[in-house]
C-alpha positions in Angstrom: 262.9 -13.0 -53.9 264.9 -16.2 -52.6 268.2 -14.2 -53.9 266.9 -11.1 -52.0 266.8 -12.7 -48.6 270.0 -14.9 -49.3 272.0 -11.8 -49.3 270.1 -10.1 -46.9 271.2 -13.2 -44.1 274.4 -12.6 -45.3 274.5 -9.3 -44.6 273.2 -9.4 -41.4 275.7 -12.2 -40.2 278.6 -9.9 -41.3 277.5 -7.3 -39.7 277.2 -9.5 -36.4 280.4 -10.5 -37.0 282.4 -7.4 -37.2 280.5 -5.9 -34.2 281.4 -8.7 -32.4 285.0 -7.9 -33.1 286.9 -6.1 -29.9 287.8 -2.9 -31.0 288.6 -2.3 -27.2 292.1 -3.9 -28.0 294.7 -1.3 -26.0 298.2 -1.7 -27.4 299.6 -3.7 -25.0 302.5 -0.7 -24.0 299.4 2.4 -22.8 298.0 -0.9 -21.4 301.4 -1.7 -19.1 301.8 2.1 -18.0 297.9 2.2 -17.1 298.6 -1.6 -15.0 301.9 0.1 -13.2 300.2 3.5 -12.6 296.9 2.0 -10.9 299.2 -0.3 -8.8 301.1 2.4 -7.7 297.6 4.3 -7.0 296.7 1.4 -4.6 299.6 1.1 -3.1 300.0 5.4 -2.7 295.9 6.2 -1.6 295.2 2.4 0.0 292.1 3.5 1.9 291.9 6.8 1.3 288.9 8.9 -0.2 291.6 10.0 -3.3 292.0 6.3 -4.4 288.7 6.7 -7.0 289.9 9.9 -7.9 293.4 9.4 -8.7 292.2 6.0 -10.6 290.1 8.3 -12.8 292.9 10.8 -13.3 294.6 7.7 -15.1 292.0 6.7 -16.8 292.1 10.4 -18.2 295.4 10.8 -18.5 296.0 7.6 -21.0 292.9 8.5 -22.7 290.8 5.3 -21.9 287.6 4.2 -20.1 288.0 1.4 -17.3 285.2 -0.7 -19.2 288.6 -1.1 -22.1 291.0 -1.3 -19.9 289.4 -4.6 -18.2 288.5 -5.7 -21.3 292.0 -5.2 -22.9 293.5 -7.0 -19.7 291.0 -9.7 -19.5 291.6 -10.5 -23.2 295.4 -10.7 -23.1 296.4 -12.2 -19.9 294.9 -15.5 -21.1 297.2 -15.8 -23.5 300.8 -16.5 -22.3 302.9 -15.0 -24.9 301.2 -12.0 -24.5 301.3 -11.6 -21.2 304.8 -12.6 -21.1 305.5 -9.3 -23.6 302.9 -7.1 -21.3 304.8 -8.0 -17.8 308.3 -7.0 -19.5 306.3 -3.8 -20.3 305.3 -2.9 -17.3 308.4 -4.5 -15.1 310.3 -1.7 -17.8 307.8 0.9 -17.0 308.1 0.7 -13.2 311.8 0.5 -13.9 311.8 3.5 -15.2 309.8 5.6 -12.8 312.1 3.7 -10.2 315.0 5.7 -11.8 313.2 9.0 -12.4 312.6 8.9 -9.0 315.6 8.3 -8.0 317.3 10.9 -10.1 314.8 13.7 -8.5 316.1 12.5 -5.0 319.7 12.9 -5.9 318.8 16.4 -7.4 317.3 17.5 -3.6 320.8 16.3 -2.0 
């Protein structure tokens, strides 16, 4: 009976620990486009009734629920390295929208 209960503990605390495990992890490049695209959302519907809305439409469009994507960011910007590799991200991200955006106003000239 002792054996029975031995390995039922065990079981149970493996179980705890893998649930405790973040599976909430966003790879760090959706997680860079989603930073750029709300910021740009802020900046774009700054007290406006479409702010929500266009924040959900992000959500949607990288396939993630806000409840990840804090947890994602809270996890990795305490961690310097990581961050470091995440801001390059989403300074390159922003870069390229810059240019896009610049090659559609050429194209209207």
């Amino acid at each position: 009976m002792k054996q029975v209960k031995k390995i039922s503990v065990s079981f149970f605390i493996i179980l705890f620990l893998f649930s405790c495990q973040s599976d909430t992890n966003i790879e760090k490049e959706k997680l860079a486009k989603v930073y750029v695209d709300l910021l740009l959302a802020d900046e774009l519907y700054a007290e406006t009734d479409s702010l929500e809305r266009k924040k959900t439409e992000i959500f949607e469009k990288y396939s993630i629920i806000k409840k990840d994507y804090d947890s994602s960011f809270v996890n990795m910007k305490y961690d310097s390295e990581e961050w470091n590799i995440f801001f390059d991200l989403a300074t390159a991200y922003l870069d390229t929208l810059k240019a896009h955006q610049k090659l559609s106003e050429e194209k209207r000239e």
